[in-house]
Backbone bond lengths (Angstrom), bond angles and torsions (degrees), N, CA, C in turn:
res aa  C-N    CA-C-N  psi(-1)  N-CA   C-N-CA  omega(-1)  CA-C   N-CA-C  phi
1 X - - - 1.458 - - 1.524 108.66 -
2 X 1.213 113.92 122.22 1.857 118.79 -174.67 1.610 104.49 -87.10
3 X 1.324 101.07 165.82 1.115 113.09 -158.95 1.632 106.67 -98.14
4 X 1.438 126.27 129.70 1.687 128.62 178.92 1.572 105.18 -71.92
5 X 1.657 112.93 99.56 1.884 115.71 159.62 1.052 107.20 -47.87
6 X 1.191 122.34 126.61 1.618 126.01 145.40 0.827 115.20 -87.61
7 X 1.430 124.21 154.45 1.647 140.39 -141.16 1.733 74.63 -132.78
8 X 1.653 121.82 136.57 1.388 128.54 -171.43 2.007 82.12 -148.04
9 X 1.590 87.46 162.20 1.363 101.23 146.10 1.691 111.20 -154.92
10 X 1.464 102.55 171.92 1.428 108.30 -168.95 1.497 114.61 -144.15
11 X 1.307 108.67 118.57 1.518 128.90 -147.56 1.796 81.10 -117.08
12 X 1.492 110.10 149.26 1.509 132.83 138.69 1.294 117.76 -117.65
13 X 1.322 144.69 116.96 0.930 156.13 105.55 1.314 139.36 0.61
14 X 1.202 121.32 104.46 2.128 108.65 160.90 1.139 105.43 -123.71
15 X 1.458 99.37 144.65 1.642 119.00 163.70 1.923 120.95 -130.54
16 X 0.812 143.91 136.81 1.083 144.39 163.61 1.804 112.51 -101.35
17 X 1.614 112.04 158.25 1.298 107.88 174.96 1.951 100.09 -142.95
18 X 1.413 136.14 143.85 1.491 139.62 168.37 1.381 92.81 -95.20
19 X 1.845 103.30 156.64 1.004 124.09 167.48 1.546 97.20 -140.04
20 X 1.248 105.62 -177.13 1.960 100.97 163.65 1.569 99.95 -93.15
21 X 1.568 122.65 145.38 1.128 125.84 161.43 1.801 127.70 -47.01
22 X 1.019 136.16 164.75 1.151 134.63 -154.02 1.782 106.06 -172.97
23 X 1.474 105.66 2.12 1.490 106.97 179.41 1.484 122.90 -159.89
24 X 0.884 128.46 86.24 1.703 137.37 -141.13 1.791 96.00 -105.11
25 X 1.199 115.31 124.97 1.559 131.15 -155.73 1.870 101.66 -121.62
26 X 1.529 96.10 118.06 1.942 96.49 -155.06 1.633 85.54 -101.63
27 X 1.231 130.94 124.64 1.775 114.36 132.09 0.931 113.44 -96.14
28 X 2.141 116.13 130.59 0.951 122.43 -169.16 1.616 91.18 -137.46
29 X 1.935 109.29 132.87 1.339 111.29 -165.35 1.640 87.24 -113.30
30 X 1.403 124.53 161.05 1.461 150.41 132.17 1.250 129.86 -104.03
31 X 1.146 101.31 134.20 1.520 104.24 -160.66 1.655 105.89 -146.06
32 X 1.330 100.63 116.52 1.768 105.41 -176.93 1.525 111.76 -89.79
33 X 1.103 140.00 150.86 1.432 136.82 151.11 1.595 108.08 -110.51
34 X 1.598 126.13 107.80 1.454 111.14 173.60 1.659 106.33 -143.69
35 X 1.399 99.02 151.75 1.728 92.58 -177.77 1.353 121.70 -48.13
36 X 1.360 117.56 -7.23 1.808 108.70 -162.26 1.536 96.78 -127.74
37 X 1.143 132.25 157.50 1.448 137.13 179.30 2.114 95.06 -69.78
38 X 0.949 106.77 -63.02 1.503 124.07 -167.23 1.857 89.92 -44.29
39 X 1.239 114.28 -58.02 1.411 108.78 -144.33 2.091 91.93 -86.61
40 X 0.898 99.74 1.25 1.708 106.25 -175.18 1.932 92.16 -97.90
41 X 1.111 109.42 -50.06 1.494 99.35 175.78 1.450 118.51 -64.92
42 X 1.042 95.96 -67.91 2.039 108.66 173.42 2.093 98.92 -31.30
43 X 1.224 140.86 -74.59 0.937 141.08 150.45 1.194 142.91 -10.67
44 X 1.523 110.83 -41.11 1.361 138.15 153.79 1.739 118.00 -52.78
45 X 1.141 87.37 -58.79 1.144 99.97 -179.73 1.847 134.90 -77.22
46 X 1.965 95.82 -22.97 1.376 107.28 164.04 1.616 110.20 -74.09
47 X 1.192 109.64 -42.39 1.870 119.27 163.99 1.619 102.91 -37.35
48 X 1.282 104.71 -76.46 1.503 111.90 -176.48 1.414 129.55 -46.12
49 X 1.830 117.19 -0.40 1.747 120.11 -162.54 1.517 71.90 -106.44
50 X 1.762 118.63 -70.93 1.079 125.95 -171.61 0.998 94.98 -17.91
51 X 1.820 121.53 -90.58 1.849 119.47 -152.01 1.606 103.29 -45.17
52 X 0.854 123.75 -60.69 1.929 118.36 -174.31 1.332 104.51 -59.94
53 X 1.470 146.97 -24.37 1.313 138.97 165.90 1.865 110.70 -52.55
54 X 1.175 97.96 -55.55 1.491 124.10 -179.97 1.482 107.33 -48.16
55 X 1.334 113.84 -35.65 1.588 123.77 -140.44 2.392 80.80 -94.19
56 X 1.144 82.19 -71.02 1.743 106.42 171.77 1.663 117.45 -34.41
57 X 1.164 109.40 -29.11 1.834 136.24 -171.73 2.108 77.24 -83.00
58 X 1.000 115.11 -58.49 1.859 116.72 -162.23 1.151 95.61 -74.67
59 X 1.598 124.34 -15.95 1.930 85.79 -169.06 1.727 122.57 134.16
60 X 1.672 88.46 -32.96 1.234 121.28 -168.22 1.789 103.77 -67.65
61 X 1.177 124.37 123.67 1.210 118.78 -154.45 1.444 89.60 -103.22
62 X 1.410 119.52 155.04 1.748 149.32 168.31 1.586 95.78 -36.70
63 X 1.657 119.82 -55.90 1.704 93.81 176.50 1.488 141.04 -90.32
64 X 1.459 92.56 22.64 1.817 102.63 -159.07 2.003 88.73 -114.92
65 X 1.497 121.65 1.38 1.184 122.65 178.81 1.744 107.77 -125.03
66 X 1.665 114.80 108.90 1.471 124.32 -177.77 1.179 111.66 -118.59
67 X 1.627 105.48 138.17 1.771 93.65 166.10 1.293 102.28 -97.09
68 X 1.478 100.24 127.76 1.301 124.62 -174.51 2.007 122.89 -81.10
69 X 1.693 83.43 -33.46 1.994 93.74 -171.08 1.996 90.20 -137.11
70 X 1.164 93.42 169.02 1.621 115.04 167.49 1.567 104.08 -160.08
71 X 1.390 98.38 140.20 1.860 93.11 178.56 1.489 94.66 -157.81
72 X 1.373 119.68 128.23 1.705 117.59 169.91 2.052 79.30 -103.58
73 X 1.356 102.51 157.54 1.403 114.03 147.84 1.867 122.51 -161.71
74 X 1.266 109.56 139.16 1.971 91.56 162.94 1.426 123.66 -55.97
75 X 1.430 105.42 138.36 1.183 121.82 156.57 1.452 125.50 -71.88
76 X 1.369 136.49 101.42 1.336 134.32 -130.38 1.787 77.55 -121.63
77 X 1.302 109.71 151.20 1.267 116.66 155.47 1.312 119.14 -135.99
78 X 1.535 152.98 149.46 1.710 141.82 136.03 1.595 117.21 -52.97
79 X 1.176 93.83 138.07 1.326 131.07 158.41 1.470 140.24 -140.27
80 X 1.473 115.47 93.87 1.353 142.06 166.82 1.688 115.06 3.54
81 X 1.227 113.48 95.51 1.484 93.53 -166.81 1.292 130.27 114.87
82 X 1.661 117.75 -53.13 1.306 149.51 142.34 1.285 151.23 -43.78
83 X 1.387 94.70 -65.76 1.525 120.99 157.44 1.864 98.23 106.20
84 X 1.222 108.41 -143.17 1.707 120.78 -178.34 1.711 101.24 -62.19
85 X 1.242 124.91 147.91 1.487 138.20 153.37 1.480 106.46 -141.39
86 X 1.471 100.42 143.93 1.736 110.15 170.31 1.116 108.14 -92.46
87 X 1.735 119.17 109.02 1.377 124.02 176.71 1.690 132.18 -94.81
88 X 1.677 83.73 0.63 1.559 102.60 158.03 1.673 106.75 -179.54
89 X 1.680 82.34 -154.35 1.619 90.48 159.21 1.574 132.72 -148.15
90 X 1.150 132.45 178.28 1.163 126.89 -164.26 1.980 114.73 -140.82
91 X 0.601 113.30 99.09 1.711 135.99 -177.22 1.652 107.50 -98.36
92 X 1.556 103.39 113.85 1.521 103.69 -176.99 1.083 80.19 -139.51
93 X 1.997 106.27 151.77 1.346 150.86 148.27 1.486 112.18 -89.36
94 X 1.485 111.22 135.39 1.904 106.94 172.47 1.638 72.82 -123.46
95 X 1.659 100.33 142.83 1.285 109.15 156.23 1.696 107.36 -129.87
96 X 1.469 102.30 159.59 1.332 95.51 178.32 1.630 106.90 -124.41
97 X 1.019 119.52 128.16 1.642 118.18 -169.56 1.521 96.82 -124.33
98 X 1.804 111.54 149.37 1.724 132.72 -172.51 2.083 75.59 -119.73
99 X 1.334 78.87 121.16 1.941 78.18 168.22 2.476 89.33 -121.68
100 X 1.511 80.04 115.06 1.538 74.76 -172.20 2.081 119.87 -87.71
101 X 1.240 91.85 12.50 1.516 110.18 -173.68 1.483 102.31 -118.78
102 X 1.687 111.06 69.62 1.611 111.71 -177.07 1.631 125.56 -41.12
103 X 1.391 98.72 -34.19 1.963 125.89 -166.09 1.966 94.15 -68.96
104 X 1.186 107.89 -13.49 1.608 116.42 -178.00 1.475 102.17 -103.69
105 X 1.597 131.57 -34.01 1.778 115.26 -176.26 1.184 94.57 -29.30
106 X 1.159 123.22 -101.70 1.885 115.29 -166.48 1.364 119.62 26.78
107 X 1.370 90.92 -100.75 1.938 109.83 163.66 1.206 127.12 -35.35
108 X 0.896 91.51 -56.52 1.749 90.70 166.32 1.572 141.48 -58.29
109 X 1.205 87.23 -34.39 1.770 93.28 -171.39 1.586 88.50 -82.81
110 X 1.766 141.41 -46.37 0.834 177.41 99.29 2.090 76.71 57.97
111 X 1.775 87.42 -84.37 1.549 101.23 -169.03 1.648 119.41 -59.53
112 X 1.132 110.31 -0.79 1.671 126.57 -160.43 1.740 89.72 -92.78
113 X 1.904 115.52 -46.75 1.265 104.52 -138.35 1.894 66.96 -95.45
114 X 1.212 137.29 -21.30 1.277 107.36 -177.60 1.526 124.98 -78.67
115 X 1.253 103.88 -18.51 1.379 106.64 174.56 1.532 130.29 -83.10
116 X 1.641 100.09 -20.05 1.382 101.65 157.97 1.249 124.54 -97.28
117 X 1.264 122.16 13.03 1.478 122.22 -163.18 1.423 143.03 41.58
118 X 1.397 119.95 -119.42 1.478 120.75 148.96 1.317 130.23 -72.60
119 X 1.374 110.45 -11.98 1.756 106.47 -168.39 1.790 94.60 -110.25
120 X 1.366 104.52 29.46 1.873 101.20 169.25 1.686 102.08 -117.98
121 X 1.528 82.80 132.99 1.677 83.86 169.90 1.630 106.52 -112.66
122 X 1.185 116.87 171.91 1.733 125.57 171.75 1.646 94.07 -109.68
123 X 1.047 113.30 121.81 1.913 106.01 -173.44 1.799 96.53 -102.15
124 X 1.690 110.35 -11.54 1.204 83.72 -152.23 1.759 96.61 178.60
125 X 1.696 134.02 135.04 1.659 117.09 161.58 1.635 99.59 -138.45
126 X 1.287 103.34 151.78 1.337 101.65 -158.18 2.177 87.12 -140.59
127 X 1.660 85.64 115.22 2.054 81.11 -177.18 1.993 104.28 -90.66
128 X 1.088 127.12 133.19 1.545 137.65 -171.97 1.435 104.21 -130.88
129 X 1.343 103.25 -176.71 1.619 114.69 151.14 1.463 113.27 -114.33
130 X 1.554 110.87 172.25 1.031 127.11 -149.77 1.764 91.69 -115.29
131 X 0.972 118.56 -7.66 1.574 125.81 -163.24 2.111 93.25 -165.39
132 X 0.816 117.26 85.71 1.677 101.81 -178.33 1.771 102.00 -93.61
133 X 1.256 118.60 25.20 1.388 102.48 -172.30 1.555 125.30 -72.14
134 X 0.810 106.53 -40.03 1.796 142.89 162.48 1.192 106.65 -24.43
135 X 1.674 112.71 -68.90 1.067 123.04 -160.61 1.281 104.55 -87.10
136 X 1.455 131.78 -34.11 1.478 132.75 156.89 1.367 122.93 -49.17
137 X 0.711 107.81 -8.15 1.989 124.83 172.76 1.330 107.71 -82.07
138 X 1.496 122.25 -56.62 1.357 138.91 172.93 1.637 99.52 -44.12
139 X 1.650 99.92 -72.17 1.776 90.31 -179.48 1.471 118.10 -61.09
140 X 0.783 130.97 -38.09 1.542 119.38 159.02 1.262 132.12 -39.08
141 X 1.406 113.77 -43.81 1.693 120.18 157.87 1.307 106.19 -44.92
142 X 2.072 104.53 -63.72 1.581 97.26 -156.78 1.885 115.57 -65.33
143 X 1.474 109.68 -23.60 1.482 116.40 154.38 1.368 124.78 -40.88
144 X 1.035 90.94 -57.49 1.933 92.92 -171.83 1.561 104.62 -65.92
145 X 1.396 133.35 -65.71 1.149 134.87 149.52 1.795 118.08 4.82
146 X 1.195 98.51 -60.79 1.491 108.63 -154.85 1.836 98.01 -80.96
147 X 1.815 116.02 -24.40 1.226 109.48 -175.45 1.286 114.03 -96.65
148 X 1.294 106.79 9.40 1.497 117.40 -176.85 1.477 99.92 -104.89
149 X 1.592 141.39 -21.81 1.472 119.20 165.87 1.172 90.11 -72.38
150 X 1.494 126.94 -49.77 1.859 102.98 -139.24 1.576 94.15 -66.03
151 X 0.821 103.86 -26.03 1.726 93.26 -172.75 1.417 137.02 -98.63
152 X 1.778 97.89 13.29 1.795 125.24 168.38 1.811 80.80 -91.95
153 X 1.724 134.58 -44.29 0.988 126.98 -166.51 1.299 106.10 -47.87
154 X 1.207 97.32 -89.27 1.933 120.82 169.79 1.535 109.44 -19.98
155 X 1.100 121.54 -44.39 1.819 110.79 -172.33 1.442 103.26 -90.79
156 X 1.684 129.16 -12.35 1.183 124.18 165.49 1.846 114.06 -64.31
157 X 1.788 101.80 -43.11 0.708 104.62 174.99 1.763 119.88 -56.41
158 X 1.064 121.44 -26.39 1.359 124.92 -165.83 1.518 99.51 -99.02
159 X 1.196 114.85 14.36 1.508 114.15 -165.28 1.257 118.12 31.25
160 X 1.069 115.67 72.45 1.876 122.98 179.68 1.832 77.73 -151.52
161 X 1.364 104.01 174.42 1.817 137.52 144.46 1.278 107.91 -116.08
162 X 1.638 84.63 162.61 1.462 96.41 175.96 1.407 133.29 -80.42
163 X 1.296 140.21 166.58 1.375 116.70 -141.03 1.780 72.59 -135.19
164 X 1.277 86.85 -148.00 1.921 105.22 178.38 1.439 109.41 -69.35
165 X 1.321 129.15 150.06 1.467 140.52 156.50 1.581 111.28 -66.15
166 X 1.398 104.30 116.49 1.433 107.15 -173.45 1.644 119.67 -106.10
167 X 1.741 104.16 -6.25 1.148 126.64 138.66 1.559 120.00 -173.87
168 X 1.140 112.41 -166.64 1.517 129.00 -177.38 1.712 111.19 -150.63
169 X 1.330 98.04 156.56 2.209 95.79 -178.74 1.695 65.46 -148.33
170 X 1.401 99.90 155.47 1.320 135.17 137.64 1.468 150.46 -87.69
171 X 0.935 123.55 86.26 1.415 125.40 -168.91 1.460 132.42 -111.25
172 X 1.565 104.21 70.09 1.036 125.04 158.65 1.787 116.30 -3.99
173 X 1.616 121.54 112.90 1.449 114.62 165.38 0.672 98.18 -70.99
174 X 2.171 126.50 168.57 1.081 127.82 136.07 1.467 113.76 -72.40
175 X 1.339 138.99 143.20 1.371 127.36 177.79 1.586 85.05 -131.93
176 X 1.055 146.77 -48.72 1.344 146.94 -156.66 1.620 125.93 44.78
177 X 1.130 118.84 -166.64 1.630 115.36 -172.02 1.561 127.57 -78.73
178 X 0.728 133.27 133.69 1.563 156.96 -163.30 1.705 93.16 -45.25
179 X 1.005 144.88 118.09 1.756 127.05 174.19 1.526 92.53 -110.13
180 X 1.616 95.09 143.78 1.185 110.92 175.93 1.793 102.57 -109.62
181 X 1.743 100.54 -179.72 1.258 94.72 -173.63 1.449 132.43 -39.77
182 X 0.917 143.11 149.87 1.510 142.44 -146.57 1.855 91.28 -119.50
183 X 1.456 92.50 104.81 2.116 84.98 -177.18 1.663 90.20 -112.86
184 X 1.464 91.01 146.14 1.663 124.45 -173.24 2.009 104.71 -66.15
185 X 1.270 85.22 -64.09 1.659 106.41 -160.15 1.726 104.53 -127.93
186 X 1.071 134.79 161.15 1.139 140.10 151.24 1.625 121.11 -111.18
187 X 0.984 129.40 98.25 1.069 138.17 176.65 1.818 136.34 -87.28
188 X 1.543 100.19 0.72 1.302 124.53 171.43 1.414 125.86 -158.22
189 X 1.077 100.55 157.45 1.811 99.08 -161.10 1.823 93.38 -106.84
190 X 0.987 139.50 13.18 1.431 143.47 141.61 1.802 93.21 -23.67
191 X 1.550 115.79 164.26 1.248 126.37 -159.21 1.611 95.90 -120.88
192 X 1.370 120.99 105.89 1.571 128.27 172.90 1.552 98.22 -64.52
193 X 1.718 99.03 141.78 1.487 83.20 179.48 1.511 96.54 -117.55
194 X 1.440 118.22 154.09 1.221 124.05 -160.74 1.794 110.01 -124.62
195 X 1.151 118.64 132.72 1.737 108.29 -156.27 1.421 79.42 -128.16
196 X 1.622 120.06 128.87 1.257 139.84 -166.59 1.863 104.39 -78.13
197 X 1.206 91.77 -70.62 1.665 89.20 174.44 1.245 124.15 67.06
198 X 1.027 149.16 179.77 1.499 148.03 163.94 1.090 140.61 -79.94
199 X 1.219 132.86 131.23 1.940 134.76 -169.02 1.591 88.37 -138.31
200 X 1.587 85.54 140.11 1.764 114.40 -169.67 1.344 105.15 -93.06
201 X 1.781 131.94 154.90 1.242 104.61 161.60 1.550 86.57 -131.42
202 X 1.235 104.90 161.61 1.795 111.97 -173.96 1.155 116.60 -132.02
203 X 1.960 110.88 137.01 1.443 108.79 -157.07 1.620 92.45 -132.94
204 X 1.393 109.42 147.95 1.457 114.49 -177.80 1.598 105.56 -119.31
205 X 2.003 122.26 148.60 1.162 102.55 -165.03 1.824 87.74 -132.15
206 X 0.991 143.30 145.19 1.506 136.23 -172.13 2.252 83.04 -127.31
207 X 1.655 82.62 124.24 1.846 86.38 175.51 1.312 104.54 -149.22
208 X 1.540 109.69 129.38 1.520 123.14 173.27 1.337 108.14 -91.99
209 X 1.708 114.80 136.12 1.190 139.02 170.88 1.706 119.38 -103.60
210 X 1.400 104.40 131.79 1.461 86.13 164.96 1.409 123.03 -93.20
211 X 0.697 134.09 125.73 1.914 138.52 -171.99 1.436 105.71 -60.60
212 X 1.348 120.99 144.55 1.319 121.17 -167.41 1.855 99.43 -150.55
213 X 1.314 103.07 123.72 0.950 98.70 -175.86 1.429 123.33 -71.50
C-alpha cells in the first residue's frame, strides 16, 4: 500500500508593531587622565560614586544602575629619537543606567554631567520598553497576517487553497532600542532634552500549510 504526498507550503511572515517608549537606557563613561596609575583610579572611582549619587538623588533605583566596563591603561606617547613614553594614565568607568521615568531624562542626564564634570562622558541613549510584551503580540498579529496573504497568494497561484496548519515556529526579530544621538563628551550641564516617541518591536512567524485542492 503506497504512501498519500501531501502537497504543503511554507510561508514566513513579518510584522512589526510601535508603542511610545517607557524605558530610556543611559551609557554613561568616566574617564580620569592623571600622572600616577593610583591617583587616575582613586578619581575614577570618586567620579563614579558622584554619578550614582546623582543618579539615586532622581529616583533611579540601585538595580536600574550597573557597572558595566572597568579599564586602567598608560597613556603612551612618541618621541623622536626615543620611541614610546607613558605620559600618564587613564582609568575609566562604563556605567549603564535604565532611567524608568522617560518625562525626567532631561534632569537626569542634566545632574549626571554636573556631577561628574569633565571626566563624564554620555557614550550613548537608547529609548525601549520596560515590559515589550504587548507590543510583541501586536507584531505577531501583524506577522501572522502578512504569512497568511502571501500564502492564500501562492496556493491561488498553484490553484489549490489552503488546507490545515501543519505547523508554526516563532521567530522573534531582534529589533532592539531606538538610539538616539550618540554624544562623545559632555561638556555642559545645560539639560538635553529627550522626546520619548515611539520604538517598534518586530516579530517573525514561519507556517506550514497543507495545500488542498
Amino acid at each position: 500500500m503506497g504512501e498519500t504526498n501531501t502537497r504543503t507550503i511554507t510561508v514566513t511572515g513579518t510584522g512589526t508593531a510601535e508603542a511610545p517608549s517607557d524605558l530610556l537606557t543611559i551609557s554613561v563613561g568616566v574617564e580620569c587622565r592623571r600622572a600616577g596609575v593610583g591617583a587616575a583610579y582613586a578619581d575614577a572611582g570618586t567620579a563614579s560614586a558622584a554619578v550614582s549619587g546623582a543618579l539615586r538623588q532622581h529616583g533611579v533605583a540601585d538595580a536600574d544602575i550597573r557597572t558595566s566596563g572597568l579599564n586602567v591603561r598608560p597613556e603612551l606617547v612618541w618621541r623622536d629619537g626615543e620611541g614610546q613614553h607613558v605620559a600618564g594614565y587613564v582609568a575609566s568607568r562604563l556605567l549603564t543606567v535604565r532611567v524608568r521615568q522617560v518625562a525626567a531624562a532631561s534632569a537626569v542626564i542634566a545632574a549626571v554631567v554636573d556631577a561628574g564634570g569633565d571626566d563624564v562622558r554620555l557614550n550613548g541613549l537608547e529609548l525601549g520598553f520596560a515590559d515589550e510584551s504587548a507590543v510583541l503580540a501586536q507584531a505577531r498579529d501583524a506577522a501572522w497576517q502578512d504569512a497568511v496573504a502571501a500564502a492564500e497568494q501562492l496556493a491561488s497561484l498553484a490553484s489549490a487553497r489552503l488546507g490545515a496548519v501543519v505547523s508554526v515556529a516563532d521567530q522573534p526579530l531582534f529589533s532592539g532600542p531606538v538610539p538616539l544621538a550618540k554624544i562623545q563628551r559632555a561638556v555642559a550641564t545645560e539639560a538635553i532634552s529627550v522626546e520619548a516617541g515611539h520604538a517598534s518591536v518586530g516579530a517573525s512567524v514561519t507556517v506550514v500549510w497543507e495545500l488542498a485542492v
